[in-house]
Each structure stands twice: as C-alpha cells, then as structure tokens.
C-alpha positions in Angstrom: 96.7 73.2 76.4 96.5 76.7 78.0 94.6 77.9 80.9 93.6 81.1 81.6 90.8 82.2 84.1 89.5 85.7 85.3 90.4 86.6 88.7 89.2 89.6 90.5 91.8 92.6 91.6 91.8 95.5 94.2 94.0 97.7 93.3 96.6 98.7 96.2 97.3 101.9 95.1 93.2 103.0 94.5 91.5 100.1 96.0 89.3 99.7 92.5 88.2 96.5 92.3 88.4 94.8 88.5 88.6 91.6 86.7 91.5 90.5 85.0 93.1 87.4 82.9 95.1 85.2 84.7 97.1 82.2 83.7 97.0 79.0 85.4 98.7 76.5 82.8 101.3 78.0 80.0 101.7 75.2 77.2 104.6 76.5 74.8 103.5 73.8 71.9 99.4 75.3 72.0 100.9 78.6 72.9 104.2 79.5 71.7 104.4 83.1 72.7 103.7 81.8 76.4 107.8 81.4 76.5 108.3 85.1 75.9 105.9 86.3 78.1 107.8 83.9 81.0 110.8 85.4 79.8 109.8 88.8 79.6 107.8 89.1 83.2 104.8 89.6 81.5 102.9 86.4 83.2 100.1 87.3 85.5 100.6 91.2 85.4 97.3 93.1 85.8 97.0 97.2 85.4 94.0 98.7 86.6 92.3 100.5 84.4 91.2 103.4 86.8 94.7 104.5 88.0 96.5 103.0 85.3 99.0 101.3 88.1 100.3 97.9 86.8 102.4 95.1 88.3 102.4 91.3 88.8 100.0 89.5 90.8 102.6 86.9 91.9 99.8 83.8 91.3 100.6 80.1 90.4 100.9 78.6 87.2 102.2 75.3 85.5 104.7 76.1 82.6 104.8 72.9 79.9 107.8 72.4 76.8 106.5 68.6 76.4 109.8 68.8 73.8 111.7 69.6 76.5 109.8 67.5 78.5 109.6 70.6 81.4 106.7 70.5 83.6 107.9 73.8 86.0 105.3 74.9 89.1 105.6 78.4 90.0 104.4 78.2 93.9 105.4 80.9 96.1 105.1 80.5 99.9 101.7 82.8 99.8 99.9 80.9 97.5 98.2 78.3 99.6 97.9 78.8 103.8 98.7 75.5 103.9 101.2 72.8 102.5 98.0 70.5 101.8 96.6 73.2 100.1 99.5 74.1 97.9 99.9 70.4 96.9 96.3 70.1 96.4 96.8 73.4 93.7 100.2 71.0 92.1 97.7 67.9 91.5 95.4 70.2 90.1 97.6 71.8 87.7 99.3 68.1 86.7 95.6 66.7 86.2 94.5 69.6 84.0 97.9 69.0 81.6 97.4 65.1 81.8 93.9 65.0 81.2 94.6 67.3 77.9 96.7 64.8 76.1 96.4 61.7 74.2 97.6 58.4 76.2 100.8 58.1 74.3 102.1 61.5 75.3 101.5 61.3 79.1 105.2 60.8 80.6 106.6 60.3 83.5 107.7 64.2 83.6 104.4 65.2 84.6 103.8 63.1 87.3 106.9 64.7 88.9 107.1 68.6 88.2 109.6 70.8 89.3 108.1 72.9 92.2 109.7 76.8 92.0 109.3 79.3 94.9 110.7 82.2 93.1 110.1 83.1 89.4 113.7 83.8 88.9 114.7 80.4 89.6 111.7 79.2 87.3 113.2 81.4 84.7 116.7 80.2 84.8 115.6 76.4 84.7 114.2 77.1 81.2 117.0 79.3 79.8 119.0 76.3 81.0 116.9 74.0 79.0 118.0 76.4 75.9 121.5 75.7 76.6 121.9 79.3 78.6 124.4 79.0 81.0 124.8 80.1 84.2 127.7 82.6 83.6 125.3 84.1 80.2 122.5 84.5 83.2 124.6 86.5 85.1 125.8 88.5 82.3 122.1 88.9 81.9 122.0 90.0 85.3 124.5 92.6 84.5 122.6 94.0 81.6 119.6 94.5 83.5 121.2 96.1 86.7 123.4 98.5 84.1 119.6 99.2 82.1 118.2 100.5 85.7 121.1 102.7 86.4 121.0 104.5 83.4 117.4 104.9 83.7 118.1 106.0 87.2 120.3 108.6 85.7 119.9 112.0 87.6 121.1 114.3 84.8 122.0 114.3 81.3 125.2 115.0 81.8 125.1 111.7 84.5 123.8 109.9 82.1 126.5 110.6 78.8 129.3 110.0 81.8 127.8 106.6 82.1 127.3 105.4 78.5 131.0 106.5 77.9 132.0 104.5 81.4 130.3 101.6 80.1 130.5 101.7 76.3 131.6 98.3 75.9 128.9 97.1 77.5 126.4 98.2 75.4 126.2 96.2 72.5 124.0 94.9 70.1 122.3 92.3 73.2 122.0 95.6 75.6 120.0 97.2 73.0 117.7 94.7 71.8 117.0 94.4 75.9 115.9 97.4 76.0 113.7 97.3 72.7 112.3 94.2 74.9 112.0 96.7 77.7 109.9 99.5 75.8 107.4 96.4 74.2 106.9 95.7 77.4 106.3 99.1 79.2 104.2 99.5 75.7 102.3 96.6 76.1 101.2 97.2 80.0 100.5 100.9 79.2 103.2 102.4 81.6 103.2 105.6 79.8 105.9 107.3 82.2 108.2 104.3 81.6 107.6 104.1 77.3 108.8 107.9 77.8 111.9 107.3 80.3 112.8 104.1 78.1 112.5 105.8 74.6 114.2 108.9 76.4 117.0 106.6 76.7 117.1 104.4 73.5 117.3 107.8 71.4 120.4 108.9 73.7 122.4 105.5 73.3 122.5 105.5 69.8 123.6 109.2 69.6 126.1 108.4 72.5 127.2 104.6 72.4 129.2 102.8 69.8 126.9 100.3 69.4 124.1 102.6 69.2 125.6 104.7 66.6 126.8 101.1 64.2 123.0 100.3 64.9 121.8 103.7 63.8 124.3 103.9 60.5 122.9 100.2 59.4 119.3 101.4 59.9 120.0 104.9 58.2 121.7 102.8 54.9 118.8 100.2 55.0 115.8 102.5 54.6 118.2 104.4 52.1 118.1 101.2 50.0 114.2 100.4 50.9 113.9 104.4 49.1 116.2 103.4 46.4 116.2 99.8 45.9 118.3 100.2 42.6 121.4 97.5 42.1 123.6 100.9 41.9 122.1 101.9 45.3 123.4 98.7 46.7 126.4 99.0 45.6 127.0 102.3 46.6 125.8 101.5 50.3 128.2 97.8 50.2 131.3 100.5 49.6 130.3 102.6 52.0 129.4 99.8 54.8 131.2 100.2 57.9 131.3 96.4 58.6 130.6 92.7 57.9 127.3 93.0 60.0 126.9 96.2 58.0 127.5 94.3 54.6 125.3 91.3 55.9 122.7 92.9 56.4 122.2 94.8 53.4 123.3 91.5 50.6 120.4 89.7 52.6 117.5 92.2 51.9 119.1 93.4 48.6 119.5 90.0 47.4 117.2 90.1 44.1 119.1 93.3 43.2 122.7 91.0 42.9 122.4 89.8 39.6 124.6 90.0 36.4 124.6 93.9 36.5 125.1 94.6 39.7 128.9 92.3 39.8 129.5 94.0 36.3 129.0 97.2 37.9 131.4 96.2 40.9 134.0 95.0 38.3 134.1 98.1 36.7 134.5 100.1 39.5 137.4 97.7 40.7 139.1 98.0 37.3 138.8 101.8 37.8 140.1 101.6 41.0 142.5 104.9 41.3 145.6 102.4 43.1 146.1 99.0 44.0 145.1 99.2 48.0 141.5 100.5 46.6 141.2 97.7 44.0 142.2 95.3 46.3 139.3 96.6 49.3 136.9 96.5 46.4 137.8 92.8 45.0 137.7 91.9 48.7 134.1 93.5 49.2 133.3 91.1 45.6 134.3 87.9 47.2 132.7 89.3 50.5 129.2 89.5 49.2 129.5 86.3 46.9 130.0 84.6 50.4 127.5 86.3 51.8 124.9 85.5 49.0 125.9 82.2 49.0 125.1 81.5 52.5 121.6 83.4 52.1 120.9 81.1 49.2 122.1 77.8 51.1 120.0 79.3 54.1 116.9 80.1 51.7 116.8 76.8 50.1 117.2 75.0 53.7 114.2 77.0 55.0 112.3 76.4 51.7 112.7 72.7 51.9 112.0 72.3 55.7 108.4 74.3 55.4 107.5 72.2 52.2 108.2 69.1 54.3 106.1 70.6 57.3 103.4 71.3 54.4 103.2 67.4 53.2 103.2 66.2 56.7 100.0 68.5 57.9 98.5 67.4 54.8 99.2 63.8 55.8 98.2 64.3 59.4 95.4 62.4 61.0 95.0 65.8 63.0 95.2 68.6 61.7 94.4 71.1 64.5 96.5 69.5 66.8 99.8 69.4 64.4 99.5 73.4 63.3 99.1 74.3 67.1 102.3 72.4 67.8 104.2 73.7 64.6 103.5 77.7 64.8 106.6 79.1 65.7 107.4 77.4 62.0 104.3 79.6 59.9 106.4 81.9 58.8 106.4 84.4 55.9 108.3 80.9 54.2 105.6 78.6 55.1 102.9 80.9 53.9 104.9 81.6 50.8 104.8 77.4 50.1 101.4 77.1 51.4 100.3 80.4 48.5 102.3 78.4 45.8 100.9 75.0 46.3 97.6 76.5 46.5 97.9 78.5 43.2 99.2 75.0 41.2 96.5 73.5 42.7 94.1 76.0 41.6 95.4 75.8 38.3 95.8 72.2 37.5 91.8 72.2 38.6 92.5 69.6 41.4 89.9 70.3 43.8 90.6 68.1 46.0 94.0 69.4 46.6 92.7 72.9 46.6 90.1 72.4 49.4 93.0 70.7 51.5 96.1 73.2 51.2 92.5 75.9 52.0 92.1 74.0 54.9 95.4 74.3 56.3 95.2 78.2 55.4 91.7 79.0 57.3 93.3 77.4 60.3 96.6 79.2 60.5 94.5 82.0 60.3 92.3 81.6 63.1 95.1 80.5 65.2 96.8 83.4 64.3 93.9 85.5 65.4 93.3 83.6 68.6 97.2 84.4 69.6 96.2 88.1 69.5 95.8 90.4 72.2 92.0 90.5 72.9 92.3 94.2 72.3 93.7 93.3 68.9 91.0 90.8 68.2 88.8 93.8 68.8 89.8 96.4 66.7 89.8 93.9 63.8 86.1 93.4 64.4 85.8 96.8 64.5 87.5 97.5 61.0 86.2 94.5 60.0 82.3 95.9 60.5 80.3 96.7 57.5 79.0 100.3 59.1 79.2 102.8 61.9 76.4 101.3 63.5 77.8 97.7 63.7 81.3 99.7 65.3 79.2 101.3 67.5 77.2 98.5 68.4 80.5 96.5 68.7 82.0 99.4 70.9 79.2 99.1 73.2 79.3 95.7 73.9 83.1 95.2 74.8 82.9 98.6 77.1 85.6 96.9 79.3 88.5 96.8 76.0 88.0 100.1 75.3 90.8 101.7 77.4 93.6 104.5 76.9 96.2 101.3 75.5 93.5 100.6 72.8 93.5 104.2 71.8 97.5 103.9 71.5 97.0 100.7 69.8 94.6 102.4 67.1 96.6 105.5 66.5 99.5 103.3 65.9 97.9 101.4 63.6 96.4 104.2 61.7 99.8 105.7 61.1 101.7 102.8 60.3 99.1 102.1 57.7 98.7 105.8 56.5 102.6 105.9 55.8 102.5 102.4 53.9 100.1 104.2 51.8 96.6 102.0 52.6 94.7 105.0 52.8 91.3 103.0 52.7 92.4 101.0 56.0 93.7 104.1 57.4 90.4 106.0 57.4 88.4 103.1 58.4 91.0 103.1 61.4 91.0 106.8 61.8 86.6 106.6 61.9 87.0 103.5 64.5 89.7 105.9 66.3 86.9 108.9 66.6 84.7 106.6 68.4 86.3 104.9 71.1 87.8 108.2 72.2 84.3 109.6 72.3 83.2 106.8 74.3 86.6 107.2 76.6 84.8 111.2 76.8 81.8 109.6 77.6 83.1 107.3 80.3 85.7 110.2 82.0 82.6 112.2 82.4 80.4 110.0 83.9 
C-alpha cells in the first residue's frame, strides 16, 4: 500500500498558507516509482504556489521493498516532542503496512523496521540493498559536489576552465545526473534552476568529451530516425565513432539489417581501396552480427519472460493485486504480447479469452493513470472532454491544479504532439492551453 495525506503549509519565505500531498507510507511493489522519488529527493517536497518557493518538508514516512524485505523509518529528531511520541508515529506506520497485507506476507521485517534520523542514511541503506557500494556512494557524492560547482560557476570563462579540469569526470553517469537534475527542477517548477541547469547541459556537450560522444550519437540517431533506409545505416555504422556508437544504432536499426543491408556492406568491403580499410570494414561486419545477435538473444529473453508474466496474471486468483506488484515489467514488450494475444483471440472468436486478456488491459490502464501526476490526470480529462463547456466546467472545479507548472506541462505537450504530426490532439491541447492561462489572468488579477 501507499499513503498519502494532505497536510497544511505556511510558507517561510511568504507566510501563505496551502495544502499539500504528503507521503506517510512509500510501498515500491503498489508504487514503483516511489523508489525514484526516494532516490531523487523528491519525497515530501511542497512549492507554494503563491511565491513559487519550493523545498522539502523534512516529515516522516515508512519506505517498504517487501522483495527486499526493507521496512526503512525516516524519523528525524523534530518529528515528535517526545520519544513516546515518535515511537507511537513507528507503531502507526508498522500497523498501517501490516494491516494492508494478507496473513502469509506479514514477516518478521516489519515488526522490526529500521529507524533513520537522516534521509541520507535512509538513502544509502536502499542503494545498498541494490548492491551499491559504499565507495560507488561516494563517487556519487563526488558527482554531485562537482554538479554544484559548476553550477556555481562565476563566469563562462570559470566555467570551460572547469569542464576541461575535470573532463574525465564527466562521463556518461555525470550527464544522466544532471538530466535527473533538470526533471527534477522541471518537475517542482524551479524555473531559475531548469534555466541554470539547461544553461549547463548545453555547455558540457559543446565543451566535454563525453558531452560531445553524447551529442555525435544523438546527432547520427535522429539522422537515421529521418532516413531510416538500410543504406543510411550503413553509412552512419562506418562513420560511428565507437562500440557504444555502433550499439546503439544496430539496436534501433535492427529491422533495416537484413539480406541487403550485409550485401551492401560486402560490397563496399570488396571495394575497399587497401587492405587496412577492408579489414576495419570486415571488422565493423562481424561487429554488428555480434551486436545483432545479442539484441536478438536479449529480444527473445524479454519476449519469453512477459508472455510468462501474461499466463500467470491470467492464472491469478487476484488479479489487481499481481499487476500492481508487476508494473515495473508493462513495458512496450508486455503490451506488445498482451495486443497479440488479444488479436488471436479476437480472431479465433474465443470470447472467453478475449474478455480476459481485456481485463488485464483496462487494468494496466487505470493503473497507469493512477501513477500520473494529478496535474497529468487533469489535463487528460480536459482533452478528454467532449466540449468547451465540459473544459471549462472541469477547469473550474480543480481551481487549485491550475498553476504556472500546468501551463508548462500543456505547452509541452502541445509541441511534442504538433511535431509528431497529431494535429487534432495538438489543437485540442492548444484550445485547453487558451483556457487555463485565461483563468491564471483571471486569478493574477483578482
């Protein structure tokens, strides 16, 4: 189970007083993304939405991996005034947790939780039970404290001095921290930091070495996604830097590597102009025949594992209960095995079947929808409604999610979709848009 409650705020920078979500009991099989928000400090951080000032509430919770059989308290010292209160809050939090599950899954774990004064500490006991060591934590450590420094940066000239200083420490991991970084800032609506952050993501991958291998792959992978020809792929596996390079581009040109593509690579190795360049390009051939290979072993695994998972929900006693646990596994796979079986199904007339597998696929989706964002819950509704009046009505009624992130949210949306080329979800987006920034007028006036 997970347990959220709303807790009233004062602001300390504005003193406005709001209400806000707060978690009391993460549960990573009910909740899977409750691990990354732990992970990425985003438990129990409220922003008020009158001076936009964000930050965490430092609050209790219970965090539960009954696979890892973790039952982790987060108590600090200000939490209770007294030590009868705070254990009072533990036995609380245990009950809640117990009282959720059936009789045979109530272990010993639980009765005993580990009790955590500082999130930190909290944090490191579950990237310990990942296998993270303590010397990756504290290259971790390193990562962030070299992240602040550069954002710290006085100058751009400061700033290229320390990329070059500290090149090879920004690799791939340093970069994908700070994409974490800006979904975060993102996420929280820290406008000033998305702008100092993505300030600083453009200049490492003009400045760093890692940057600029991770700009070159992206650069040669949307020139495939505009070309997806096997020529084109060829072309770009010649040119590729790098095994990662090469990797990446075999695993989403794979249905381009048929017959004519490696006829077209033998070709060009027989009219190689010397032997060191016919060698590099029979090199690259065995190259991506490994790498294909391992996609297709990898494929096939994948394939194979969510058909399994597929039989066993359709065999389950509880249906509900065995999807929650399972989500991190509905992947574009599963859904691709879950489509198929219910197409067959479909076909062959068994109904029964049919109405089963359809089970399974109304409840991912609802799931899925209740692991969004409320905001993002929202502005489905609102594309969802059959009119401007029902938007309006809609609008209306959830004054409170109507905020400047929601706006962001939208005009996100409506561009992403406008530039996949749904035009008829991009309108309805750009209509819903036009209203909830007139009601943001309407609400800045007042």
């Amino acid at each position: 189970m997970s347990q959220v409650m709303l807790a009233r705020v004062t602001c300390p920078n504005c003193h406005n007083l709001f209400q806000t979500p707060v978690e009391q009991i993460l549960d990573v099989k009910a909740d899977p993304g409750a691990k990354m928000r732990l992970l990425n400090g985003m438990v129990n951080v409220a922003v008020c939405p009158h001076c936009k000032m964000g930050g965490a509430l430092n609050l209790p919770f219970l965090y539960h991996d009954p696979d890892k059989e973790l039952a982790l308290i987060y108590m600090p010292m200000e939490a209770g005034r007294s030590e009868l209160e705070r254990q009072q809050a533990i036995g609380q939090f245990t009950s809640a947790v117990m009282d959720s599950l059936p009789p045979e899954e109530r272990k010993m774990y639980l009765l005993q939780p580990q009790i955590f004064l500082t999130l930190e500490n909290l944090t490191n006991k579950v990237l310990e039970a990942d296998g993270v060591t303590p010397e990756m934590i504290e290259e971790q450590k390193a990562r962030t404290e070299l992240l602040q420094r550069l954002l710290d940066a006085t100058s751009d000239e400061v700033l290229e001095a320390m990329i070059k200083e500290n090149d090879a420490s920004i690799d791939a991991d340093f970069l994908r921290m700070v994409a974490m970084n800006l979904e975060m800032a993102q996420a929280t609506g820290r406008a000033a930091a998305v702008q100092r952050i993505v300030a600083l993501r453009d200049t490492l991958l003009k400045l760093s070495s890692a940057g600029q291998a991770a700009q070159a792959r992206g650069e040669m992978l949307e020139a495939l996604q505009a070309q997806p020809t096997g020529e084109k792929l060829l072309d770009l596996l010649i040119q590729a830097p790098d095994e990662s390079t090469r990797e990446l581009l075999v695993t989403f040109g794979r249905p381009l590597l048929d017959y004519s593509f490696f006829q077209a690579l033998t070709a060009r190795i027989e009219a190689a102009p010397d032997e060191a360049e016919k060698e590099r390009l029979s090199a690259l051939r065995s190259d991506v025949l490994d790498i294909r290979d391992r996609v297709d072993e990898a494929t096939r695994a994948l394939y194979q594992a969510r058909a399994a998972l597929l039989r066993e929900m359709l065999l389950s006693d509880d249906l509900e209960t065995m999807v929650r646990r399972h989500f991190p596994e509905l992947d574009e796979a599963f859904l691709n095995v879950l489509a198929s079986n219910l197409q067959e199904a479909r076909a062959a007339g068994d109904e029964q079947s049919v109405q089963a597998l359809q089970s399974v696929w109304n409840l991912i989706l609802r799931l899925t929808e209740e692991a969004m964002p409320p905001q993002v819950r929202f502005i489905n509704q609102l594309v969802a409604a059959e009119d401007d009046a029902e938007i309006e009505s809609l609008l209306q009624e959830n004054r409170d999610l109507v905020t400047e992130q929601m706006v962001q949210i939208l005009e996100e949306a409506e561009a992403s979709t406008r530039k996949d080329g749904r035009l008829e979800t991009a309108e309805r987006l750009a209509s819903v848009l036009e209203k909830a920034r007139g009601m943001m007028t309407q609400v800045a006036a007042a």
